[in-house]
N, C-alpha and C positions, 0 to 999 in steps of 0.2 A: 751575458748571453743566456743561461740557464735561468736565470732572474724573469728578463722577459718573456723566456717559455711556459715561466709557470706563471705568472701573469696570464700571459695568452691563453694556456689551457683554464683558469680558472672562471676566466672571464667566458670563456664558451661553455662551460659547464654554466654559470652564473646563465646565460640567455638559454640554456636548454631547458633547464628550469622551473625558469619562468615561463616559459611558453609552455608547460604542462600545467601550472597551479591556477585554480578558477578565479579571479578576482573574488573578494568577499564584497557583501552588499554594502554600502557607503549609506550613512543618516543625508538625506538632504532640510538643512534647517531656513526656514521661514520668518522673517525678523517680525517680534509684536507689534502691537500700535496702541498707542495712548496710555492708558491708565493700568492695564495688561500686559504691555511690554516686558517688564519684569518675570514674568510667570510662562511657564514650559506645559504647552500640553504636546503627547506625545502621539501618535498615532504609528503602532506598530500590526505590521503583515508577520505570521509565523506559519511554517507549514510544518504537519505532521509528517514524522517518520516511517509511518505505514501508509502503505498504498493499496490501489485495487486494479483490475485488470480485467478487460472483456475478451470475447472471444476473438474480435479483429488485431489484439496483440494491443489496442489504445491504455495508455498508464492516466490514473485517476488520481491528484493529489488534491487534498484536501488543505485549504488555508483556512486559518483564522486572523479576524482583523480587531486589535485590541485601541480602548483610549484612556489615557491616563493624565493629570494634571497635577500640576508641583504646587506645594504648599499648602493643598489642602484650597484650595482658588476651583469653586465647581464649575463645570463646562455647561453653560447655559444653553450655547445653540451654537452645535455645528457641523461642517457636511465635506465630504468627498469624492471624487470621482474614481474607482480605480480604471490602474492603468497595464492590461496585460499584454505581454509581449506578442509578436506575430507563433505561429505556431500553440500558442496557449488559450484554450477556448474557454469561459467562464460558464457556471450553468445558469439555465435563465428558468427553471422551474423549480416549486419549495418543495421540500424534503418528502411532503405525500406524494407528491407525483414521481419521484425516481429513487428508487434508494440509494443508490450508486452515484447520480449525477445532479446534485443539487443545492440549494443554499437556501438559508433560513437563519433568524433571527433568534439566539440560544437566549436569550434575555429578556425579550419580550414582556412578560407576565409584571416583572418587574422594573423596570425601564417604561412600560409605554403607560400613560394615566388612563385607569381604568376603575371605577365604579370608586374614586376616592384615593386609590393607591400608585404607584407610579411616580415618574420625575416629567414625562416628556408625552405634551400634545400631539408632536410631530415626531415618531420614528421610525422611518420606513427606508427600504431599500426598491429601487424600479432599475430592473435588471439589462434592460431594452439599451439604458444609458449607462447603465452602473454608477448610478447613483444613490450615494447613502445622506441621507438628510436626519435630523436632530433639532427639538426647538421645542417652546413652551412652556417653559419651566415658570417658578415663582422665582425671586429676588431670592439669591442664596442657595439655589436646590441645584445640583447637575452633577454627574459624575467626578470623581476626584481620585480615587483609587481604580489600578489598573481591570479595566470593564472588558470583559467579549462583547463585541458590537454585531459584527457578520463570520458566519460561518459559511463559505463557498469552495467550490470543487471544482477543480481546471481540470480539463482532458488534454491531453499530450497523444498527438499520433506519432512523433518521430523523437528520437533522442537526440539530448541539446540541451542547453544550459538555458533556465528561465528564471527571466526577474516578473516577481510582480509587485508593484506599487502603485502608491495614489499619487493624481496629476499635482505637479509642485509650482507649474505657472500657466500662465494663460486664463480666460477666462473662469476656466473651472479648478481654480488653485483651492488646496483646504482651507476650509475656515472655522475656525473656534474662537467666539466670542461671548460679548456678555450679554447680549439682544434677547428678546423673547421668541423673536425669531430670526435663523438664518441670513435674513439679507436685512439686517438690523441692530448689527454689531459692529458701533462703533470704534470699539476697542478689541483687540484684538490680543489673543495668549501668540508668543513665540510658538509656532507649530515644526516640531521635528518628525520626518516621517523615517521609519525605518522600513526597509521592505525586505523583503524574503527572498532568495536565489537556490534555484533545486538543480540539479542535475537528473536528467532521466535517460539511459543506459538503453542503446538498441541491441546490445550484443552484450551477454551477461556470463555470470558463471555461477554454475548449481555447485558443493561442494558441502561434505560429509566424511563419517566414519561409519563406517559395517561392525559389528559384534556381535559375538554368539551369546546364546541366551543362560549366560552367566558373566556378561558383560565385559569381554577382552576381546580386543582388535582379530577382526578375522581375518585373514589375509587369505589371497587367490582366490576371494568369491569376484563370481560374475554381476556387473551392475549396469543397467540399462535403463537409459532413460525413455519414457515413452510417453505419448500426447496424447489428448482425452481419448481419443479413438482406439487407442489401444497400439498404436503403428510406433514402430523405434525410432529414434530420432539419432540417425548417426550410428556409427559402431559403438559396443559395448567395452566399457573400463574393468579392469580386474585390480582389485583392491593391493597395497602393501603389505610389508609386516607391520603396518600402524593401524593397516583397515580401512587407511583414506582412498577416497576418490574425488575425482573433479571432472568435469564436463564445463566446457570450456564456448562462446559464439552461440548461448540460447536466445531465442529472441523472447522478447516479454510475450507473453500468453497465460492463460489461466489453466487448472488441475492437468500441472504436469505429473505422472508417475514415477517412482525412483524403483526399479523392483532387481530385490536381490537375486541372486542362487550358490549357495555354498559349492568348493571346487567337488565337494561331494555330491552334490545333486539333494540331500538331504534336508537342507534348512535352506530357507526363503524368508524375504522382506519385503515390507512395501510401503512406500511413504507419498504422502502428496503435498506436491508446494506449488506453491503461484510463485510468477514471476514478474515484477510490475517498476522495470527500469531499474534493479540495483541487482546485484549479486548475491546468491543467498546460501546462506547454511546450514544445510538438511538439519545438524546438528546428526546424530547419533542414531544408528537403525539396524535395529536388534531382528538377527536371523534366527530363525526360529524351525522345528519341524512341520512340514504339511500337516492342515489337519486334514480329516478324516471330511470326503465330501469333497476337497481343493482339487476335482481334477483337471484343471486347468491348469494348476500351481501357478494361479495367479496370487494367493497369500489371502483369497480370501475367499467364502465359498458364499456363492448368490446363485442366482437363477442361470446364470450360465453354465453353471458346473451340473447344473439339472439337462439344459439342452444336451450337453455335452456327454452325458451318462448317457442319455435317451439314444444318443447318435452312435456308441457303441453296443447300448441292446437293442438297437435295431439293425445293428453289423454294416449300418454305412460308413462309420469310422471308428474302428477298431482303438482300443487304449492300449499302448505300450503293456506286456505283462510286467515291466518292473515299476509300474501305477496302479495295479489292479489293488494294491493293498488299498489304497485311498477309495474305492471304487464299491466295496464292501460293508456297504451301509449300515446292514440288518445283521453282520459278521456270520454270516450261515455260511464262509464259506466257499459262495460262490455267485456271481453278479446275476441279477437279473429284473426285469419290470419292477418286484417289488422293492427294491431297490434305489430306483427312481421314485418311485414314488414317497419313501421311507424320506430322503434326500428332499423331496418339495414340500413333505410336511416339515422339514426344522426352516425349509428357508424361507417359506411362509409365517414360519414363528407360531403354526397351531401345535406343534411337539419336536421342542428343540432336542437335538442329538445330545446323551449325557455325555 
C-alpha cells in the first residue's frame, strides 16, 4: 500500500513538472533529392541574450539566421520563408531606418557579387513576405562553412513563449540546391532547420546587493525603485545583513531607477537598469556620501538641484536645515543667490566644483 503512495506521489510530482518546463525547440529535417541527398545543409535561427525595451513596456529580441553545409558540398542557391509565431512581429525596415527595430543583411559586402568579388547574383531578403532568396553562383562557389545570412528583430508586446522558424512544407518549403538559381535545383542537400524559442517575462524581478563605499553588505538601507519620471513604483525594501534586495511583479519598461538611502540618511546610491522580459541583477551598488550640490539626494547633482536651490533662496521651499550643508556651494558659510549660481556654473561644466 505505501508502495503505491509513493508511486502515486511521484507520479504527480512527475506531471507537475512537466507542466512547468518549456519544451526545447525540435530540428525539423527535410529529406535530399538526387545526387545531394547525401549532404546536410543546415539552416539555424539563434537569438541573442540581450534585449531592448520601449517606452510602452514592448520587449525587442534580436534573431540571427545562420547556413551551413557538410562536407564542404557549397550551397549554390537557396531560399526561405520565415515563419513567426502570432504575438511575434518581424521588422520590416533596414537597420538605417530604426535603430531599435530592424533587419539587415551582416554579409552582404561579401556574399553579394559585386565589382568581381562576392559568391551570389541573388541575395536578398523582401520583408512584406519574409522572404530570403540566394542564387548565382559559378560551378563549385557557395557557402559551406557556418554563414550569417539575416540579422532581424521581433517585437514582443505580451509575455509568452516564441518560436521562430522557417516554413518546413507547403509551397514555400526551404530549398538548397545545386541550380544557378533557386527554382532550378534539381538536386537537392538534406535541409535541417533548427529554430529558436525565447521566453519573454510580463512580470519580472529586479534584484541586487547595497554596500558602503568600502565594499561590505549594508544592511537597513532604504531601497526604491522608481520609473523614468521619477514617481516610486510600489513600497520601498530595506536591505539584510547581506545587503540584498528584491523587488518582485516589475513589468518590462526602460530606465528604471534603483536609489538607495543609508538607515543613517548619510550615504546614497543610484543605479539604472532596463527591463525587457527577463529578471535582472542590479548586481552590486555602492552607497556612498552626498555630494556637495545633491540637494535633492537624488545621487547625482544636475539642473534640478539648481531649480531646487533657487526654490529655497527664494523661500518658496525652504531646505531641511540638516541639508543645508550640501547647499553651501561657495562654503562662505551661508546659502544664498551666489550660491546658485556657483551650483549652475559646475553643472553646466564651465567651472566644475573641486
Amino acid at each position: 500500500m505505501k508502495r503505491k503512495r509513493l508511486l502515486a506521489a511521484i507520479l504527480v510530482i512527475a506531471v507537475l513538472v512537466s507542466a512547468l518546463v518549456v519544451p526545447a525547440a525540435e530540428d525539423t529535417t527535410i529529406p535530399g533529392v538526387g545526387d545531394l541527398a547525401d549532404y546536410t545543409a543546415t539552416f539555424s535561427v539563434e537569438a541573442d541574450e540581450a534585449r531592448a525595451v520601449d517606452e510602452e513596456g514592448n520587449v525587442y529580441v534580436t534573431f540571427h539566421i545562420y547556413a551551413q553545409s557538410s562536407a564542404g558540398q557549397p550551397l549554390r542557391a537557396f531560399s526561405f520563408v520565415l515563419a513567426p509565431p502570432d504575438g511575434l512581429e518581424l521588422a520590416t525596415k533596414v537597420k538605417n531606418n530604426n535603430a531599435r527595430w530592424y533587419y539587415e543583411l551582416p554579409n552582404l559586402a561579401s556574399l553579394k557579387k559585386h565589382e568581381g568579388e562576392g559568391m551570389y547574383t541573388e541575395f536578398s531578403y523582401t520583408p512584406s513576405s519574409r522572404y530570403f532568396g540566394a542564387g548565382g553562383t559559378d560551378a563549385g562557389v557557395g557557402i559551406t562553412d557556418k554563414t550569417k545570412l539575416l540579422t532581424i528583430v521581433g517585437k514582443v508586446a505580451a509575455g509568452g513563449t516564441y518560436k521562430l522558424t522557417l516554413v518546413t512544407e507547403g509551397n514555400d518549403i526551404v530549398i538548397a540546391g545545386n541550380g544557378a538559381t533557386v527554382d532550378n535545383t534539381s538536386h537537392q542537400f538534406e535541409r535541417v532547420v533548427t529554430p529558436s524559442v525565447v521566453t519573454v517575462q510580463s512580470s519580472n524581478t529586479i534584484s541586487g546587493t547595497v554596500t558602503d563605499d568600502n565594499g561590505q553588505p549594508l544592511a537597513g538601507a532604504t531601497v526604491t525603485l522608481q520609473d523614468a519620471s521619477g514617481q516610486a513604483l510600489g513600497n520601498s525594501v530595506t536591505t539584510g545583513e547581506n545587503g540584498a534586495f528584491s523587488f518582485a511583479g516589475v513589468p518590462n519598461g526602460a530606465a528604471y531607477s534603483i536609489v538607495v538611502t543609508a538607515q543613517d540618511g548619510a550615504l546614497n546610491g543610484r543605479k539604472s537598469v532596463t527591463v525587457a522580459g527577463q529578471d535582472v541583477n542590479a548586481g552590486s551598488i555602492t552607497a556612498q556620501a552626498f555630494q556637495l550640490g545633491d540637494v535633492n539626494k537624488s545621487g547625482t547633482v544636475d539642473i534640478l538641484d539648481v531649480e531646487r536651490l533657487f526654490e529655497h533662496v527664494q523661500g518658496t521651499k525652504p531646505l531641511a536645515d540638516a541639508d543645508m550643508y550640501l547647499a553651501d556651494i561657495n562654503g562662505s558659510g551661508s546659502v544664498d543667490i551666489l550660491d546658485v549660481e556657483r551650483l549652475f556654473e559646475h553643472v553646466q561644466g564651465t567651472k566644475p566644483l573641486g
